[in-house]
N, C-alpha and C positions, 0 to 999 in steps of 0.2 A: 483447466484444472479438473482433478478428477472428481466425479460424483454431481457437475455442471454439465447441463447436456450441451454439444454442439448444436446452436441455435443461433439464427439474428440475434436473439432477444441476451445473450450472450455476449456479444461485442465487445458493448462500452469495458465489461470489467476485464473481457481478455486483453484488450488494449492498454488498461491498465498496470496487469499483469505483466503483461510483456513489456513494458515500461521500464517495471522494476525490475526483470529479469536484467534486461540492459544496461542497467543502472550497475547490476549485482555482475556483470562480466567485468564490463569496465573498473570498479571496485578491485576484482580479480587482478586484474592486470596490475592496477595501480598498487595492488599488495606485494604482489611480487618485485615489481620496481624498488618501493621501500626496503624488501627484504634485502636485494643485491646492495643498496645503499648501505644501511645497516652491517654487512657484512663485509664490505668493502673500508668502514668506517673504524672499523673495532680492528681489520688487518692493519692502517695506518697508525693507530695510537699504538699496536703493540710491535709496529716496526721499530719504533721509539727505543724499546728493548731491545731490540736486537744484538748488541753489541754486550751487555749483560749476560741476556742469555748465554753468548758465545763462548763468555766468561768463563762461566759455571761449569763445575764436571758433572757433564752430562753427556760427554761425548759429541756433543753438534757444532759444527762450524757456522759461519756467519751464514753460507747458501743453504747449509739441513738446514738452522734453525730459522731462516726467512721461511721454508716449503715447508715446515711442522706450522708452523705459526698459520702460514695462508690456509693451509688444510684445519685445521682449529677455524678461524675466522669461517670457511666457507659453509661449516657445519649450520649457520645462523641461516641458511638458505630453507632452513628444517623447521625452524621455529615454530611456525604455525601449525604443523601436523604433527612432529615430532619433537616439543621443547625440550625433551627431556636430554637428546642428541648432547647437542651443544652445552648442556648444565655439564650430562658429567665427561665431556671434554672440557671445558672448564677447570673442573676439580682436577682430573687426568695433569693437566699445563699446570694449576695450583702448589700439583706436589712435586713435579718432576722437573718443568721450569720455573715455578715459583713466580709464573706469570699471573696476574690479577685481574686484565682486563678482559676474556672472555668470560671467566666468570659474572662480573657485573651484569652483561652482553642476557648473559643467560638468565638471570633471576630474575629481572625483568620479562624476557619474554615468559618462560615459566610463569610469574602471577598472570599476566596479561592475557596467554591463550590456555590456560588450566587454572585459574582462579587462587580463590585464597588460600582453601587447603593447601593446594601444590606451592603455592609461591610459600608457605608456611615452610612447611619439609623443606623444600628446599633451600632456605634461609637456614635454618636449623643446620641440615650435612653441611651447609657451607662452612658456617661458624666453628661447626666444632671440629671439622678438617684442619681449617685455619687458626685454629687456637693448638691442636696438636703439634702442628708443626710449627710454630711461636715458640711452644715451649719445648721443644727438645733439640737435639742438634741438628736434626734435619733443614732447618730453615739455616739460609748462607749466614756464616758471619761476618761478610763483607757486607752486605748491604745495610747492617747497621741498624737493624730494626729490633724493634722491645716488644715487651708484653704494652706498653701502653701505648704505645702506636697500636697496636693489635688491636685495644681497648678505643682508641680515640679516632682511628681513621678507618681501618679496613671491614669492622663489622658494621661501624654507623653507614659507610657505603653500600653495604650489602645489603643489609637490608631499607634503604633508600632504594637502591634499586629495586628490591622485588615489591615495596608498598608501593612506587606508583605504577608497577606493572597490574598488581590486583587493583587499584583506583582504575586505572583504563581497561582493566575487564569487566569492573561496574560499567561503566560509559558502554562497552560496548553490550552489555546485556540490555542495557536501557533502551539503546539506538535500535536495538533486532524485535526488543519489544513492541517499539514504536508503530514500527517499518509494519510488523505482524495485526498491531490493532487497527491501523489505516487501512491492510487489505480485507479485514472481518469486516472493517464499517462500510467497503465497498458492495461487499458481496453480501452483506444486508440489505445496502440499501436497494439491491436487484432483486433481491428475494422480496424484500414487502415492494418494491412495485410491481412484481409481479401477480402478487398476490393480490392488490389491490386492481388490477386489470382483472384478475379471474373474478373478481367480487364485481365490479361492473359486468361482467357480462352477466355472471349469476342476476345481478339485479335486471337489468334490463333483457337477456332474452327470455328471462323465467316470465316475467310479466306478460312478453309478449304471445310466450305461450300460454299463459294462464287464459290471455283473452281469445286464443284460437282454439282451444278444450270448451270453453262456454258456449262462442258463436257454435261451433260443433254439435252440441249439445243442443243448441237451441234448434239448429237444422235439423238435427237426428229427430226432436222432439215434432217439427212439422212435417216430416218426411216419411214419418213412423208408418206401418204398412206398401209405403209404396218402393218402388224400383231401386230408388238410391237412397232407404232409409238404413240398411246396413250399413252403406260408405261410409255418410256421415255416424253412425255411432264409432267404426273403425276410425276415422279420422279423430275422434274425440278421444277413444282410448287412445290413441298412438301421442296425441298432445301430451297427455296425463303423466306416459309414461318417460316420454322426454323430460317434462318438468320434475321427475323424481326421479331421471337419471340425475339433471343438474344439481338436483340438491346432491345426489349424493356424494358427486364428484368437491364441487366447491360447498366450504362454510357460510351460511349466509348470515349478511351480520347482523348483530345481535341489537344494534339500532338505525333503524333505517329512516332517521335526518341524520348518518354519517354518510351517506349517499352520495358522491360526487356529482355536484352542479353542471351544466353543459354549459352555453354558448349566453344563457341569462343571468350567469350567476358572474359573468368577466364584470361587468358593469359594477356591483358590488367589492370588485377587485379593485380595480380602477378609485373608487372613494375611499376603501381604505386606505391606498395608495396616496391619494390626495390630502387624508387624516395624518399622515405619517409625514408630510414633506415632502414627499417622491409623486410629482402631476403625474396621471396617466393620460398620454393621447391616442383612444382606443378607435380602431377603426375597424369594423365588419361590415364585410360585403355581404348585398343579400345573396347573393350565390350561394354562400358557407350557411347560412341560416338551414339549410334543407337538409345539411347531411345528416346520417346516423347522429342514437343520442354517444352509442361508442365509443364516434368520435370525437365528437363533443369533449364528452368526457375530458380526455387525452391533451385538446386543446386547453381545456379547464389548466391541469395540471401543468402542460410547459408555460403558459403565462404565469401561475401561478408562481413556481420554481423560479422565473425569469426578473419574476416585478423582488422576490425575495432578495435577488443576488443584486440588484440595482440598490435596495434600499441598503443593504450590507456595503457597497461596494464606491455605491457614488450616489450617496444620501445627498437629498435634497436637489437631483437632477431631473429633469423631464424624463419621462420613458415612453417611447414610442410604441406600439402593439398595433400590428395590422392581421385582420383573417381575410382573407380570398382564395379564389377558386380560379387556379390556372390549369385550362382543358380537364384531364383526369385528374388533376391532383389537388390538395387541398394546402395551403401555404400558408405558416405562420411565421410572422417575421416581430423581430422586438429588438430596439435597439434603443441604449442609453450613451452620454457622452460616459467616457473615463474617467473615476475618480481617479486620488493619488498616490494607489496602491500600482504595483507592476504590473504592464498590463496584460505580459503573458501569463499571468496567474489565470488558473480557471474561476470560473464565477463566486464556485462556495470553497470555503478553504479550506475542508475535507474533501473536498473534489465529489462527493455523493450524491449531489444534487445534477449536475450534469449526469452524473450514470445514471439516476433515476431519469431522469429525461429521455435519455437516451434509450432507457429501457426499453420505456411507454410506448415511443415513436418508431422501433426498430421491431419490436412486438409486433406492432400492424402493418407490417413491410414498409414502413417510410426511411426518412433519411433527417439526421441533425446535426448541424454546422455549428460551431461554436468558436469567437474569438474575434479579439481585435481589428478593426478595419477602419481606414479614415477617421483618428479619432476616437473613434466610440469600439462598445463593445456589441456585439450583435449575433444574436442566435437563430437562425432560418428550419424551420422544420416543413417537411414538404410527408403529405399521407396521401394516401390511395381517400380521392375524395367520397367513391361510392355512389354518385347520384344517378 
């Protein structure tokens, strides 16, 4: 998308995205399918006429007036870009075959892909076409039709048909709106986690340099006069100046016990978890103890996000949670059995919490697996361990 840079840290929502792109071809297709339907549908009922029309002086035999009539019906292939095509081909067949049913055909589409106004207007030419030709001689006097048929069938249909064409153009403003605020809460939820990754480092390397400007300072301060007392004040400023680069890049938060917990603070997850119905069986290997707070961090949040969607999903089930350290990488694994919800549904049913996940995890060059397997549901995320 545009104004999204091309990044790992991008993935999850372009995956999404393209989801729905595909969603939105196939949509395509199947519109078009209905259209040829549709239009194929309304040539049958007005074959019906045929024999009528042929009637009429109007000059058409029974083969013109089948190939006017197809050419009429095929116009509804237009619908969607062009409703207006087939309305006043409609009217056109209204006044000169006195044929009725593309019209219908049309007023419907009319409200449906140009809304109320239009299906309004249109309703309106229609009527009042059709009440002209009721009342003068233009309308056949074989087929034996009144003003109050005009009054009792053919307007009540008409505009039957263009109200629940504008009904299913509500419907479909509703569905596009839907579709549009699932992809904002997507790409939210990548933006505050990415933001909240920039706020961990703010916290954690600004510290770390806070403490390396001190030590600095303390060396410059014992080293004063001699050979390497320049270095160390240089090394002191250069600290200084990094920590008030950081600030100025990332906001730093404005209370810091919102601080993301690391590898001490899963324990306290775990008992919530236990408080709520949902057992946690938390396993950390001392390997994972060593890494960055970082990463920590990270881990902090896929378990968290993990024990969230168990307790949503399959309340009152055990949840497993392991951290270890396999060669370079650092492996989080969490699996619950299945509630009795589908079980290819993703975990949160905004789908935001896997992209935040995924954010976190693909942000530090890792990888995360999410979905159903023997059973249970299970999410593996594998990082650059760092040690």
């Amino acid at each position: 998308m545009e104004g999204v840079p091309h990044t790992p840290a991008t993935l999850a929502l372009r995956r999404a995205v393209a989801a729905v792109r595909r969603y939105a071809d196939r949509a395509a297709v199947s519109s078009r399918a209905v259209d040829a339907v549709t239009a194929l549908s309304c040539f049958a009922l007005m074959l019906l006429d045929v024999p009528g029309v042929a009637e009429a002086d109007n000059s058409l035999g029974r083969v013109s007036a089948t190939t006017v009539l197809a050419a009429g019906a095929a116009t509804l292939l237009l619908r969607r870009r062009l409703p207006w095509a087939p309305y006043l081909v409609g009217l056109a067949f209204l006044g000169w075959l006195h044929e009725l049913t593309l019209i219908q055909f049309a007023l419907y589409s009319l409200g449906r892909f140009r809304g109320r106004a239009a299906g309004i207007v249109g309703t309106l030419g229609y009527v009042a076409l059709a009440y002209t030709l009721f009342s003068t001689p233009l309308w056949p006097s074989h087929r034996g039709d009144s003003l109050s048929d005009f009054l009792s069938l053919v307007v009540p249909i008409g505009v039957l048909a263009s109200g629940v064409g504008i009904a299913a153009h509500r419907q479909d403003l509703l569905r596009e709106l839907d579709a549009r605020q699932a992809e904002a809460a997507a790409l939210q939820a990548v933006q505050q986690e990415r933001t909240s990754v920039a706020r961990d480092v703010h916290d954690l390397v600004g510290r770390e340099l806070t403490v390396l400007a001190v030590r600095a300072e303390v060396l410059a301060s014992r080293a004063r006069g001699e050979r390497h007392g320049a270095d160390f004040e240089e090394l002191a400023d250069t600290a200084r100046r990094a920590h008030h680069t950081l600030n100025e890049i990332i906001v730093r938060r404005a209370d810091e016990r919102n601080a993301t917990p690391g590898l001490e603070g899963l324990r306290a997850l775990a008992e919530e978890g236990a408080r709520i119905g949902s057992p946690v069986e938390l396993t950390i290997a001392d390997e994972a103890r060593g890494i960055s707070p970082l990463r920590q961090t990270a881990v902090y949040r896929v378990v968290q996000e993990c024990l969230t969607n168990a307790a949503k999903h399959a309340p009152g089930e055990t949840v497993s949670v392991r951290i270890g350290v396999e060669g370079p990488r650092l492996r989080i694994e969490v699996r619950n059995p299945l509630g009795d919800e589908d079980p290819d549904r993703e975990p949160v049913s905004s789908g935001t919490g896997t992209l935040s996940m995924r954010e976190r995890v693909e942000s530090m060059g890792g990888t995360l697996t999410a979905g159903p397997r023997d059973g249970a549901y299970h999410v593996r995320a594998l990082l650059p361990a760092g040690l």
